[in-house]
C-alpha positions in Angstrom: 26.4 11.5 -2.2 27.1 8.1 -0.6 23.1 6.5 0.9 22.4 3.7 2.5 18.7 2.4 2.5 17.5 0.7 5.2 14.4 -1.8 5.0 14.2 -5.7 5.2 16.6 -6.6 2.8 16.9 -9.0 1.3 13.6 -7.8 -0.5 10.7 -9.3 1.1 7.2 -9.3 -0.3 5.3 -7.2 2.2 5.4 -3.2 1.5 7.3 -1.3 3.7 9.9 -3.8 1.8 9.2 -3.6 -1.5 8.6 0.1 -0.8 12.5 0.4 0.2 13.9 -2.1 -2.7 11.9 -0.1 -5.3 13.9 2.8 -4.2 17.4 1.3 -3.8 16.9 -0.2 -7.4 16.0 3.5 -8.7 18.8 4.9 -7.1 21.4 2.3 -8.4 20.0 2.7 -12.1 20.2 6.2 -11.8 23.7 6.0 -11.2 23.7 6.8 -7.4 26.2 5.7 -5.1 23.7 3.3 -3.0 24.0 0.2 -0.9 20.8 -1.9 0.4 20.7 -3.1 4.0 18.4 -4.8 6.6 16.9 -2.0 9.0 17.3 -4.2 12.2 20.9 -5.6 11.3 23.3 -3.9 14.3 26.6 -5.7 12.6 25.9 -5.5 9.0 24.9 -2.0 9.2 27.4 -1.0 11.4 30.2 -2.2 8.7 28.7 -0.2 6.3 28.8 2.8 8.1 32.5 2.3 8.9 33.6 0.8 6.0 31.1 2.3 2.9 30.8 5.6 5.3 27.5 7.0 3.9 26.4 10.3 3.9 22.7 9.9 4.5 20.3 6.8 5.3 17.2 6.4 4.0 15.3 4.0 6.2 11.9 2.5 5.7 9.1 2.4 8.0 6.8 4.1 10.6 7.5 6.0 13.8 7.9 2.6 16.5 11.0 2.2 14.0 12.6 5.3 15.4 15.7 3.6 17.4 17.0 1.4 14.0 16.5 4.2 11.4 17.2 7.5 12.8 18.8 7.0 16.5 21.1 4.6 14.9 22.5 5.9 12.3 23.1 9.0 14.5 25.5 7.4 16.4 27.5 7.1 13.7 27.7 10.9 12.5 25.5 9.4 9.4 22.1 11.8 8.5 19.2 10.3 9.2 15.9 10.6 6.9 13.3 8.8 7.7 10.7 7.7 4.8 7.7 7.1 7.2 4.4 5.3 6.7 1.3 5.7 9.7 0.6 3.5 11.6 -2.7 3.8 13.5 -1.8 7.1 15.7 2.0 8.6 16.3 2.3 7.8 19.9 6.0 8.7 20.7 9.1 10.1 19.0 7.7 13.5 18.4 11.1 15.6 19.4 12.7 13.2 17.1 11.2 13.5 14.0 10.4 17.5 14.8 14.7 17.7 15.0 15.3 16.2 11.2 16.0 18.6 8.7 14.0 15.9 5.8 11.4 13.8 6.7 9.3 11.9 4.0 6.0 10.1 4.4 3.8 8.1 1.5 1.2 10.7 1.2 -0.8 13.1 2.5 -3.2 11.7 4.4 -0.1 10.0 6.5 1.5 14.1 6.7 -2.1 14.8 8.1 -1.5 11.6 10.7 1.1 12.7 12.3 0.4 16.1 12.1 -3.0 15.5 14.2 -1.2 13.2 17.1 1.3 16.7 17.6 3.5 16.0 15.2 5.2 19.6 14.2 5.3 18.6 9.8 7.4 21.5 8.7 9.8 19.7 7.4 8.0 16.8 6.0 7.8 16.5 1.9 5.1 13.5 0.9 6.6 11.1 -1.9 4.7 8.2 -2.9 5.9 4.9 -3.3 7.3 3.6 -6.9 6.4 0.6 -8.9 8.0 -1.0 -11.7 6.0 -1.0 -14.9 8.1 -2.8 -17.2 7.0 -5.6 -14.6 3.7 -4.5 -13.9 2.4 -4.3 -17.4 -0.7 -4.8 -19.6 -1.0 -7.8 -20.7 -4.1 -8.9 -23.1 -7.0 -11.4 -22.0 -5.8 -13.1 -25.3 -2.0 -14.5 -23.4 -1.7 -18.3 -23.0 -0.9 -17.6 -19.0 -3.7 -15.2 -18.7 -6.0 -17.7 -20.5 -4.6 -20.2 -17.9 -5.4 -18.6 -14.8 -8.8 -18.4 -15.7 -9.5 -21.1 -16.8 -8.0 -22.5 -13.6 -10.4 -20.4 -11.4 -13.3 -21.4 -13.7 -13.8 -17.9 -15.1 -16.3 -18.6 -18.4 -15.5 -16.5 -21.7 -18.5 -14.4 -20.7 -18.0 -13.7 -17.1 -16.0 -10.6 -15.5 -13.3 -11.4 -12.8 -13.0 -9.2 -9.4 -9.7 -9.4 -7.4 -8.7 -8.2 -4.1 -5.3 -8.8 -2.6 -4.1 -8.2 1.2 -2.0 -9.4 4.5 -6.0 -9.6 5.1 -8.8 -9.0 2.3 -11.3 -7.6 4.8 -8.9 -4.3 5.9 -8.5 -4.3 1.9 -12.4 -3.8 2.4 -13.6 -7.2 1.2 -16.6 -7.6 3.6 -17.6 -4.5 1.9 -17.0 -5.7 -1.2 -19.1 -9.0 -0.4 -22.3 -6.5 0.7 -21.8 -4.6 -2.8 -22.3 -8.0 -4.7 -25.1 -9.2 -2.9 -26.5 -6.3 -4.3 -25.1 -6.6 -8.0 -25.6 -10.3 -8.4 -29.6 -9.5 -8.6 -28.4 -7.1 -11.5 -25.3 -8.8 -13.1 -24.7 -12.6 -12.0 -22.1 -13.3 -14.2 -19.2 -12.3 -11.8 -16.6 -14.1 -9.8 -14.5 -13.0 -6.9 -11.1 -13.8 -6.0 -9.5 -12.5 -2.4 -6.0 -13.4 -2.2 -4.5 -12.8 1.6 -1.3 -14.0 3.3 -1.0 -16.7 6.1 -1.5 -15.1 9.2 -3.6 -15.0 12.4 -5.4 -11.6 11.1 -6.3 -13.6 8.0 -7.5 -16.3 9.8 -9.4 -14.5 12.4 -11.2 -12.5 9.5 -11.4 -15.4 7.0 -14.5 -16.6 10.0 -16.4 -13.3 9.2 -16.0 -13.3 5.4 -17.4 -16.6 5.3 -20.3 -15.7 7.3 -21.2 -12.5 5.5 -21.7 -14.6 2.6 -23.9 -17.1 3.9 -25.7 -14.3 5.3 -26.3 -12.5 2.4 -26.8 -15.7 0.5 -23.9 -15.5 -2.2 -22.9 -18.7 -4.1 -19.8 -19.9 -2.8 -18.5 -21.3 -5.7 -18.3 -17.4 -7.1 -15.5 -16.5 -4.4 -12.2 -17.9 -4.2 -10.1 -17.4 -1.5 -6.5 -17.8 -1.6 -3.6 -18.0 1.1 0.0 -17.8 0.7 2.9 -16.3 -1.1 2.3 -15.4 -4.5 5.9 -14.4 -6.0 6.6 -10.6 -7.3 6.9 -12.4 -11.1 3.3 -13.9 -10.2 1.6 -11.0 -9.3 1.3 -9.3 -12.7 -0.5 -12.0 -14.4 -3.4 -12.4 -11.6 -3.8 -8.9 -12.0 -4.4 -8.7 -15.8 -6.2 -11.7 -15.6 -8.6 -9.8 -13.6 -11.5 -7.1 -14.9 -11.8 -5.1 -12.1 -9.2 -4.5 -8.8 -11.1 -3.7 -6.2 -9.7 -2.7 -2.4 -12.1 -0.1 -0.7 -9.6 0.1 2.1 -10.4 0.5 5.9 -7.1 1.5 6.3 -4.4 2.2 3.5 -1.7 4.9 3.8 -0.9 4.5 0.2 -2.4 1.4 -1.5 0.5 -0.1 -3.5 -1.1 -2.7 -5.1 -3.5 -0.6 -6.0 -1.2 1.5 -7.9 0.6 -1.9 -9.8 -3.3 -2.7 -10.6 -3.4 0.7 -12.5 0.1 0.0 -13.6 -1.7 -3.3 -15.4 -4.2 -1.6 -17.0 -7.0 -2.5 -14.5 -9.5 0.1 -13.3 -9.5 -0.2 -9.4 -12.2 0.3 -7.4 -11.5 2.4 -3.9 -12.4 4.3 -1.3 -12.2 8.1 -1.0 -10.1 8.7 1.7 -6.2 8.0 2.8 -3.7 6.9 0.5 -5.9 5.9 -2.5 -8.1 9.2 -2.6 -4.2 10.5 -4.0 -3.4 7.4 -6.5 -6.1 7.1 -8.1 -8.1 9.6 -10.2 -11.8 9.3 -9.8 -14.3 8.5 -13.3 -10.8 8.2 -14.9 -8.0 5.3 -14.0 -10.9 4.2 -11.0 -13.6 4.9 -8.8 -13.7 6.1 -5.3 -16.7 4.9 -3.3 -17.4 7.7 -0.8 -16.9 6.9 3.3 -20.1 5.8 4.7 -18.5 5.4 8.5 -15.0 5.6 10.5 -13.9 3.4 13.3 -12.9 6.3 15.8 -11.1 5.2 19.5 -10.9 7.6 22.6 -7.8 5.6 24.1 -5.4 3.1 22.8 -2.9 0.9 24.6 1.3 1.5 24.4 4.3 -0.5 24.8 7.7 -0.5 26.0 8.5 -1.2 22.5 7.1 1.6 21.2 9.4 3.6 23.6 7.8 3.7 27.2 8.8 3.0 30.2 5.7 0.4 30.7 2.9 -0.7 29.3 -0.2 2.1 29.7 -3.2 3.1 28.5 -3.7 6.5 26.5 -6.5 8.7 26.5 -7.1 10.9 23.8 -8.6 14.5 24.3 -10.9 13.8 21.3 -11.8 10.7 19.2 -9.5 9.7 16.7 -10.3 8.0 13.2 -8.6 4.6 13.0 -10.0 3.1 10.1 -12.9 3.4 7.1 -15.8 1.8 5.7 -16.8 2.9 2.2 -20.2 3.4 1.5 -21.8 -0.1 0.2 -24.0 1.6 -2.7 -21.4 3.6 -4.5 -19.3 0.4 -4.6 -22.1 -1.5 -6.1 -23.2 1.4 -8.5 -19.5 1.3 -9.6 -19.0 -2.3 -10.0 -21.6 -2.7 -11.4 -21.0 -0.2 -14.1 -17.5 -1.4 -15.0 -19.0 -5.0 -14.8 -21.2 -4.5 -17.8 -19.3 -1.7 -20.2 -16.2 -3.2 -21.9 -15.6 -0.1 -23.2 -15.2 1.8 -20.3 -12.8 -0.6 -18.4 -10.4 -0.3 -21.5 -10.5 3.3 -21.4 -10.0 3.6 -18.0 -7.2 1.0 -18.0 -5.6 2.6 -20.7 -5.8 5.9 -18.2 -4.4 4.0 -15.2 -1.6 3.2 -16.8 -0.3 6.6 -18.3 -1.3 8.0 -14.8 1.6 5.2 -13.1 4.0 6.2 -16.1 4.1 9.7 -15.4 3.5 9.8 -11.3 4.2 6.3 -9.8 7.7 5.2 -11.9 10.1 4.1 -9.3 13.2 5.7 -11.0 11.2 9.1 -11.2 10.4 8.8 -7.3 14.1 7.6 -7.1 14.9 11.1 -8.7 12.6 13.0 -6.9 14.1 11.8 -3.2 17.6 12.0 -4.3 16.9 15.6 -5.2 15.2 16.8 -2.5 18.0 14.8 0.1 20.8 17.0 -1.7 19.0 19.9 -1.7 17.8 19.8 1.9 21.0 18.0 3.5 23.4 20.0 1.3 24.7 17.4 -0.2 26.6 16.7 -3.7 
């Protein structure tokens, strides 16, 4: 079987990408016949096609991408499977995705997604996302560059680091996150936060709010760090192990990657119950799932022409649908605060987290697993 993957490649740091390079790097080391290639690149893609002549492309993304990862490779006599995140709701493309003998999607709560905006699933299989665990490794407190990075945030031997890492920290559930320490720090003061996001508008915009909700609850600055920018793939590791706790009690997460690669560190992570982490991790064991306390739910939402219409319009729904979370503020404190002050229990569950990501989450089993299921379903050798 000759496959072509399509996602922004050259590997970028965001997830749809890393999501297609850590399956283009499983299939390669498992001996596949596999080339990489950007899912928006008409000429490039086109000489593969004609020249590499695949039998199948895999292409990354969510519905809106439709035209570059299924239609496309259509023209070309190649088999389309999409491997499909959500996306707030599945406004168009239903006849498409309905016609494809494989479909994949990042878990089930995304299968439900499209499922509840009309979406016939039959033919959908859920496959989570791999990570690399030879990269995304324990490492002790006891490591020069662990040592370093907290002394560089002014972590003191006998306080407990808190991390949260996003595009935005507040849809990573940050502000929540905030309201759950104002509640610890009359318990357990000894804490710092850092909230790590990416230069963007979003972050911007929501960077206003986080800094208000602590003034408003009247948390010492000087305990939370905020951080913009690209931190590289190499990097990522060693902020995570230099944390105690990951915590990202998502308002809206169709699979949670980092969140996974935080488990994969040995880190206990600190979620919501709901969507893509209610599947990754495993409650009292590699984590903690804070139960939903609210959902954002809209009756109409607005749709593009380059989503596939004619014109810009407004939808109406027939009933309300869910568009994000909010985890409930007391069982994220009443878990924090537990991890924050029993050393022992961290270390177990860190050891737990990362067995769990060795046996479930190892890109070159999910490489395996969507190989197989593309021969088996497509008829392929």
């Amino acid at each position: 079987m000759k496959t072509v993957i399509l996602y922004a490649y050259p590997p970028e740091l965001d997830g749809l990408s890393l999501q297609g390079d850590m399956l283009y790097r499983g299939m390669k080391e498992n001996g596949e016949n596999v080339l990489p290639c950007h899912w928006k690149e008409d000429f490039q893609k086109e000489w593969i096609y004609r020249d590499f002549k695949p039998d199948v492309a895999i292409g990354i993304g969510y519905w809106g991408y439709t035209p570059d990862i299924i239609l496309n490779p259509q023209k070309f006599g190649i088999a389309p499977v999409p491997w499909l995140v959500a996306d707030g709701w599945v406004a168009n493309y239903h006849d498409v995705l309905e016609s494809l003998p494989l479909v994949f999607v990042t878990s089930e709560w995304v299968k439900e997604t499209y499922k509840r905006d009309g979406v016939n699933t039959k033919n959908f299989e859920v496959v989570f996302v791999g990570v690399e665990p030879d990269l995304f490794r324990p490492i002790p407190k006891t490591d020069p560059g662990i040592k370093k990075i907290r002394e560089m945030l002014g972590v003191e031997p006998d306080e407990k680091l808190i991390l949260t890492v996003g595009g935005d920290v507040t849809s990573k559930g940050a502000q929540e996150v905030f309201r759950a320490l104002s509640i610890i720090d009359k318990k357990f003061s000894k804490w710092k936060y850092v909230c790590k996001s990416w230069e963007s508008d979003c972050a911007r915009g929501h960077r206003k709010e986080e800094i208000q909700l602590i003034e408003e609850f009247g948390l010492d600055k000087k305990k939370i760090l905020f951080f913009n920018g690209s931190w590289s793939r190499e990097f990522m590791p060693y902020i995570i192990n230099a944390a105690d706790i990951y915590a990202a009690p998502s308002r809206i997460d169709g699979f949670g990657m980092i969140q996974v690669e935080a488990q994969s560190c040995g880190i206990p992570v600190v979620s919501i119950n709901a969507m893509g982490p209610k599947e990754t991790i495993i409650h009292g064991e590699t984590g903690f799932l804070a139960e939903v306390e609210n959902t954002i739910d809209l009756e109409s939402e607005l749709v593009y022409k380059n989503m596939g219409f004619s014109k810009k319009d407004r939808i109406f729904f027939e009933k309300p649908k869910t568009f994000a979370y909010r985890a409930n503020v007391k069982d994220l404190a009443d878990y924090l605060l537990l991890l924050l002050n029993d050393d022992k229990k961290r270390t177990e569950m860190g050891k737990n987290a990362r067995n769990h990501v060795l046996e479930n989450f190892h890109y070159k089993k999910i490489a395996s697993r969507i190989t197989d299921l593309v021969k088996e379903r497509l008829k392929l050798t």
